[in-house]
C-alpha positions as CSV (number, residue, x, y, z in Angstrom):
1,X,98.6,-251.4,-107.5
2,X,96.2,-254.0,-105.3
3,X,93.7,-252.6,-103.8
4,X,93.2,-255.0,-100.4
5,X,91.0,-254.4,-97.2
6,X,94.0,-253.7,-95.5
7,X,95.1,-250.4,-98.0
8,X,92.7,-249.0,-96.0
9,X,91.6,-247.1,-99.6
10,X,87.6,-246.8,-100.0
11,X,86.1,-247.7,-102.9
12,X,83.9,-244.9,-103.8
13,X,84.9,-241.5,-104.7
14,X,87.5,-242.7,-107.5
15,X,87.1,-242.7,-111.5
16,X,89.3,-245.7,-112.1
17,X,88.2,-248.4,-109.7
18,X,85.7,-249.4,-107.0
19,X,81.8,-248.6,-107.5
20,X,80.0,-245.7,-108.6
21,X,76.5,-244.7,-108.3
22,X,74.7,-242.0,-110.5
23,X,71.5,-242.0,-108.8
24,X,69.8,-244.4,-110.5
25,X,69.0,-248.1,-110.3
26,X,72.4,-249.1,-112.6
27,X,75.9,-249.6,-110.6
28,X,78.7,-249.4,-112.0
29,X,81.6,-251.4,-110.7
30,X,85.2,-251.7,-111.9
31,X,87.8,-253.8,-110.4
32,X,90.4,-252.7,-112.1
33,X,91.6,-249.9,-114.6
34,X,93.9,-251.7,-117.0
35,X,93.3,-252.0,-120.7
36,X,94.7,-254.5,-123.6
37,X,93.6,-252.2,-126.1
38,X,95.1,-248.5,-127.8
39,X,91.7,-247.4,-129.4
40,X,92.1,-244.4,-131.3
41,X,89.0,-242.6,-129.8
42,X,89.6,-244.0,-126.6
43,X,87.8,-241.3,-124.0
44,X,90.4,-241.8,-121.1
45,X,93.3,-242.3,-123.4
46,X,94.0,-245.7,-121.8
47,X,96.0,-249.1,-122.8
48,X,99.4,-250.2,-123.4
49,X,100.6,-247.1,-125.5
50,X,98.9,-244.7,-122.9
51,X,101.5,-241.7,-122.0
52,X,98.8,-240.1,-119.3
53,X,98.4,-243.0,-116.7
54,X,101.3,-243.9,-114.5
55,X,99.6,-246.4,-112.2
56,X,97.1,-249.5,-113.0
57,X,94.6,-250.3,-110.0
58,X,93.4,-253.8,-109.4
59,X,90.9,-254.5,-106.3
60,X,91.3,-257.5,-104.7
61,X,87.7,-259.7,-105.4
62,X,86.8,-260.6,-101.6
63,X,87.0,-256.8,-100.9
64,X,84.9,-255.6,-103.9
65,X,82.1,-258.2,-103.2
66,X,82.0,-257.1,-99.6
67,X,81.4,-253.0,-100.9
68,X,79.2,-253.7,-103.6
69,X,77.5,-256.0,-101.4
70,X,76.5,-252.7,-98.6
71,X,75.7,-250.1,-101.8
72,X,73.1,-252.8,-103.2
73,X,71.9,-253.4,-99.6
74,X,71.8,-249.7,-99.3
75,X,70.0,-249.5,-102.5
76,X,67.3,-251.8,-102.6
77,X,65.4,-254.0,-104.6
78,X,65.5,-253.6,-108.9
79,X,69.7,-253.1,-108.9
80,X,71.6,-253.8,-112.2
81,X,75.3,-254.3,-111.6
82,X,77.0,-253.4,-114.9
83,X,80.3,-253.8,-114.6
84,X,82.5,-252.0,-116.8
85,X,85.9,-250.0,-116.6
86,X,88.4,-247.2,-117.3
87,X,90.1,-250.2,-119.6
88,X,88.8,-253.5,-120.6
89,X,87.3,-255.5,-117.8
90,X,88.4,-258.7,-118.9
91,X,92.1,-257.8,-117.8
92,X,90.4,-258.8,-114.4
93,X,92.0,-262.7,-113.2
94,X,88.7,-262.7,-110.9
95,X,86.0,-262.0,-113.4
96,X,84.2,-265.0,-113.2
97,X,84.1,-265.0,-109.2
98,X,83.2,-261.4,-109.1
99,X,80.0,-262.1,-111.6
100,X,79.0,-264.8,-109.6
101,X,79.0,-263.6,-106.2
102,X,77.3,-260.3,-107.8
103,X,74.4,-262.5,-109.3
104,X,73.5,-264.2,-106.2
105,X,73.4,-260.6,-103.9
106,X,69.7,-260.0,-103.0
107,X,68.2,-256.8,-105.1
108,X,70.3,-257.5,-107.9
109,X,68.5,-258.3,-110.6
110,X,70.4,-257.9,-113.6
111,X,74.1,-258.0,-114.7
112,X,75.9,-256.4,-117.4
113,X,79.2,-256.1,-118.1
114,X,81.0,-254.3,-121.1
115,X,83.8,-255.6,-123.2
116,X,85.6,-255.6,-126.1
117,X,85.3,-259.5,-126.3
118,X,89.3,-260.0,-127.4
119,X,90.2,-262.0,-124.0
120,X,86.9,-264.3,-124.0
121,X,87.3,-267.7,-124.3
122,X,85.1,-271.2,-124.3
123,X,85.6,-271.3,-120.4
124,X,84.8,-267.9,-119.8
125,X,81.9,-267.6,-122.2
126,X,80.9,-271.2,-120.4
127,X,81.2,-269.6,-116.5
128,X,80.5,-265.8,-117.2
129,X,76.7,-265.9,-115.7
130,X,75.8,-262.3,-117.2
131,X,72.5,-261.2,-119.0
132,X,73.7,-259.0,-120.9
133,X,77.1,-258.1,-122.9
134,X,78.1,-254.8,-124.2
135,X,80.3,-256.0,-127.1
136,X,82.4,-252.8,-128.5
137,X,83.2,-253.6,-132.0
138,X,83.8,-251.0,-134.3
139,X,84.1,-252.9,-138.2
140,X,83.2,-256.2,-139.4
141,X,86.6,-255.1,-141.8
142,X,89.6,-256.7,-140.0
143,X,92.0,-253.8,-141.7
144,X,89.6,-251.0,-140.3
145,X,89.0,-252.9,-137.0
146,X,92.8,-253.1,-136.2
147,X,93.4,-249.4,-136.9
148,X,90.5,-248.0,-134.9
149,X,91.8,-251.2,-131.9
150,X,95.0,-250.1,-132.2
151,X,96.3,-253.7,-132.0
152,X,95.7,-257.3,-133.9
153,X,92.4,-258.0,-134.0
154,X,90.5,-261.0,-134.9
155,X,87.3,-260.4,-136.4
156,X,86.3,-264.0,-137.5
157,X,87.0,-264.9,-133.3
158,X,84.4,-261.9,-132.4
159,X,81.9,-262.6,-134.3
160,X,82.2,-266.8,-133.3
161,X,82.0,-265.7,-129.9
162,X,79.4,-263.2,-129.9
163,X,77.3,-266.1,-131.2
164,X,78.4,-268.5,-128.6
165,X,77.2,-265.6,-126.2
166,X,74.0,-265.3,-127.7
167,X,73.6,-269.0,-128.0
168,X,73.9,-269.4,-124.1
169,X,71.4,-267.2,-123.8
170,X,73.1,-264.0,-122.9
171,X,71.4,-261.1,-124.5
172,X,74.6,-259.1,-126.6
173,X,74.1,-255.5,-127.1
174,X,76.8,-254.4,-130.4
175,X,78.1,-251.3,-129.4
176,X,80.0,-249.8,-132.1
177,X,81.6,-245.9,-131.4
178,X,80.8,-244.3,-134.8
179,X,83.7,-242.1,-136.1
180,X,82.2,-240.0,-138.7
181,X,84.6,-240.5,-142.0
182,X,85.8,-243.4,-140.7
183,X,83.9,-246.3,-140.2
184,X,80.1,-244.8,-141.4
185,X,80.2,-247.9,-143.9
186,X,80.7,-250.3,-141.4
187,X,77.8,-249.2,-139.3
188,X,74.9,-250.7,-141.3
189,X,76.8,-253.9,-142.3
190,X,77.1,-254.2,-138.4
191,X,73.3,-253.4,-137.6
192,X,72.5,-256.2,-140.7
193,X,74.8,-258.6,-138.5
194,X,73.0,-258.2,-135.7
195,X,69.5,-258.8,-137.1
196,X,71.0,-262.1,-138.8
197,X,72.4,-263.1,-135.4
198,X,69.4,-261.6,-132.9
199,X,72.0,-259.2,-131.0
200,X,70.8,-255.6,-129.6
201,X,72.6,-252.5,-130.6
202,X,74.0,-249.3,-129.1
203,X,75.6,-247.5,-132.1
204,X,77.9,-244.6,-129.6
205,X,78.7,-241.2,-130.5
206,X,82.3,-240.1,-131.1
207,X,83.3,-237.4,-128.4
208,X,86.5,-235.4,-127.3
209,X,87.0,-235.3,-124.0
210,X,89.5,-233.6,-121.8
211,X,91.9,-236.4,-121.6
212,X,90.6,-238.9,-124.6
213,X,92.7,-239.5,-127.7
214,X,91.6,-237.7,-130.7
215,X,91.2,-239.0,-134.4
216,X,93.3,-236.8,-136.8
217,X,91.0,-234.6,-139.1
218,X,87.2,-235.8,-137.3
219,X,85.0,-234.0,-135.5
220,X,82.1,-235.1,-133.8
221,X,78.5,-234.9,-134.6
222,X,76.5,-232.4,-132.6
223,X,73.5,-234.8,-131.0
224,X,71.1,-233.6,-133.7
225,X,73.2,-234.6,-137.2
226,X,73.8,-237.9,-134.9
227,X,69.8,-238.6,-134.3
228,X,68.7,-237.8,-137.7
229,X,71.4,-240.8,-138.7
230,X,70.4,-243.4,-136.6
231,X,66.6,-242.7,-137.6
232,X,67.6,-243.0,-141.2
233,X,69.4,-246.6,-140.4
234,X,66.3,-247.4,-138.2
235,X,63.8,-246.7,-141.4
236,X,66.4,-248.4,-143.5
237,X,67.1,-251.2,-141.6
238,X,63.5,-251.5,-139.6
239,X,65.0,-251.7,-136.0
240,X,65.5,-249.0,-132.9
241,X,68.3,-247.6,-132.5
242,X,67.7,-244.9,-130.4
243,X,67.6,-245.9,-127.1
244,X,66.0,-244.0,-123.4
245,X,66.5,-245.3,-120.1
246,X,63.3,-246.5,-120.1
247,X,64.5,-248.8,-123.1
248,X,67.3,-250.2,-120.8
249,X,65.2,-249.8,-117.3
250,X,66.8,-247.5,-115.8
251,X,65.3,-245.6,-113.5
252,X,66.1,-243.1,-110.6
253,X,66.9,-244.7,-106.9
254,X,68.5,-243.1,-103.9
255,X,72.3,-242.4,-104.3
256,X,74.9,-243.2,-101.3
257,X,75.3,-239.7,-99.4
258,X,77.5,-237.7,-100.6
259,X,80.1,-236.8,-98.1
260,X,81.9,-233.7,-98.9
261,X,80.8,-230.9,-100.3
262,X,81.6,-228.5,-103.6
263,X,84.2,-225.8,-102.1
264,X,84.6,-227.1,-98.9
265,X,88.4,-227.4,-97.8
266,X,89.3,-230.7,-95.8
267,X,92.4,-232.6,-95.0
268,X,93.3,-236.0,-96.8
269,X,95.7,-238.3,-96.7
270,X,97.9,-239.5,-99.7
271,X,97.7,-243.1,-100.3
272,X,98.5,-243.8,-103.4
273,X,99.8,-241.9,-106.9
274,X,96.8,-241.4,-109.2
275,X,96.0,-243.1,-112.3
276,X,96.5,-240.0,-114.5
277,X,100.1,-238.8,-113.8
278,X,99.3,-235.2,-112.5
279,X,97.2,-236.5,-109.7
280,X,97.5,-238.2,-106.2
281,X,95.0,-240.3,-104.4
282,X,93.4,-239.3,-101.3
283,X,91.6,-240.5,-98.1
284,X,88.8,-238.8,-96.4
285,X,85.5,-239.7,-94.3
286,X,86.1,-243.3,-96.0
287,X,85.8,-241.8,-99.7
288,X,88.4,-241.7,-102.0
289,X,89.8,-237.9,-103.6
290,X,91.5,-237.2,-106.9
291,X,93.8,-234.6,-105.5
292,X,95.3,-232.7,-109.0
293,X,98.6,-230.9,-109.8
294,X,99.7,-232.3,-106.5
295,X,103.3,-233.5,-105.6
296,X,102.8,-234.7,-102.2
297,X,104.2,-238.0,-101.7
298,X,102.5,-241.0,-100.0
299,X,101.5,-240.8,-96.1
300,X,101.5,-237.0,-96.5
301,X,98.3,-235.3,-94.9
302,X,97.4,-232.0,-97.4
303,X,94.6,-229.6,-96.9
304,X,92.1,-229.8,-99.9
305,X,89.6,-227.8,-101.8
306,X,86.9,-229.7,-103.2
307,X,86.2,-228.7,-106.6
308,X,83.3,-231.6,-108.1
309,X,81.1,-234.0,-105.9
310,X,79.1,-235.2,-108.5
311,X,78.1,-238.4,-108.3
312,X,80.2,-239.3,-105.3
313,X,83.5,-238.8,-107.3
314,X,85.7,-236.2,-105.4
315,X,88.3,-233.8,-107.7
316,X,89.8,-231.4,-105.2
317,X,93.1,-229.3,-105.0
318,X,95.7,-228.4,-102.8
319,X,94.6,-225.5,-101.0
């Protein structure tokens, strides 16, 4: 689904597309939701193979510039725009436009994106003006790296790009999801890559979520067992791995108002079906609801209860 001017549908207040802001200095924007990949640990259970998400949101460029454009003025000086997504940001036609016009907006003074590098070519490594790249790459074993993708996956073609990146003088952050039993041999031959090629690295923890797909017979860490591993690697290896905000700069900054409230009931229009398949989209005080469990069809007006405001993404239900 396009997501114009004229849709009349906000941009804040929805998980899968538009901008959201947690308080701090870091933005996060996504222009669309759709995904290339079937990761097996994927956290909102998203790609081709999905079962959970009937519709794919895409926001038209002119429009997203324009928002993100009054929550940075809003904001202030010292903004990152890290631009990232429900799927694989890449899938976006308008990437290159939408990092441009982002780098030249006044406060913003860094740019990240993340990706899982597959759709990158020569041109778009050329053109992509970011600072930095969070590459997800889970094995430097092209068997292993295809089962946790869930597709073909090239590992010679990452690795050629992420040092084309790094060559061009983007800083590349390797951001591997450690699956514990699955991939905990892969983990240092990645952090010895990135010393050899002068990359960062995130190593992520492996979580269940709600609506994420699960890997048979794993559970993850608790954030202790996870900790004492990556300050083995680090005394190992001689490099940090774990990582604060005030590693990455981020800091706390003023938050767009929040415009409902927890509990409160409201009216809200139905614009569009959700992107998980038990929800409908909603419209109210120019934010954007998750309405659940609701079968109201599109143009319907349905009284609400709020049930989570936090961070300016509304959840509500029919009440």
């Amino acid at each position: 689904m396009k997501i114009t001017k004229e849709s009349g549908i906000p941009l804040i207040g929805y998980l899968a597309f538009g901008i959201i802001d947690r308080g701090t200095n870091l933005l996060q924007v996504r222009a669309s939701s759709a995904c290339n990949f079937n990761c097996i640990y994927c956290s909102t259970d998203s790609g081709p193979k999905s079962n959970c998400h009937k519709t794919q949101f895409e926001v038209e460029v002119n429009y997203l510039i324009e928002e993100v454009k009054k929550v940075v003025e809003f904001k202030g000086e010292g903004v990152e725009i890290n631009i990232d997504s429900v799927g694989e940001p890449l899938m976006y036609k308008d990437m290159v436009k939408l990092v441009k016009a982002c780098k030249e907006m006044k406060g913003v003074y860094k740019l990240s994106m993340q990706t899982n590098g597959s759709l990158l070519t020569d041109d778009i490594i050329n053109n992509l003006k970011l600072d930095v790249i969070n590459y997800s790459i889970g094995s430097l074993d092209e068997e292993l790296a295809c089962k946790m993708f869930g597709v073909q996956y090239n590992v010679k073609k990452s690795l050629e790009d992420i040092e084309k990146l790094i060559k061009k003088g983007i800083t590349v952050r390797l951001c591997p999801v450690w699956v514990p039993g699955l991939n905990d041999e892969e983990i240092p031959k990645i952090i010895e890559y990135s010393k050899k090629v002068g990359a960062e690295l995130g190593i992520q923890k492996y979580e269940i979520y709600k609506h994420s797909r699960k890997v048979k017979g794993v559970k993850p860490l608790n954030w202790w067992k996870f900790g004492k591993k990556l300050e083995e690697w680090e005394k190992e290896f001689d490099v940090k791995l774990k990582m604060t905000r005030q590693d990455v700069k981020i800091v706390k900054m003023d938050r767009v108002p929040e415009v409902f409230k927890k509990g409160e009931r409201t009216q809200v229009n139905i614009v569009a079906p959700g992107w998980y398949n038990f929800q409908m989209v909603g419209v109210a005080r120019d934010r954007c609801v998750a309405v659940i469990n609701c079968e109201a069809e599109v143009g319907d007006l349905v009284n609400v209860k709020i049930l989570d405001t936090n961070n300016n993404l509304y959840l509500g239900e029919l009440a």
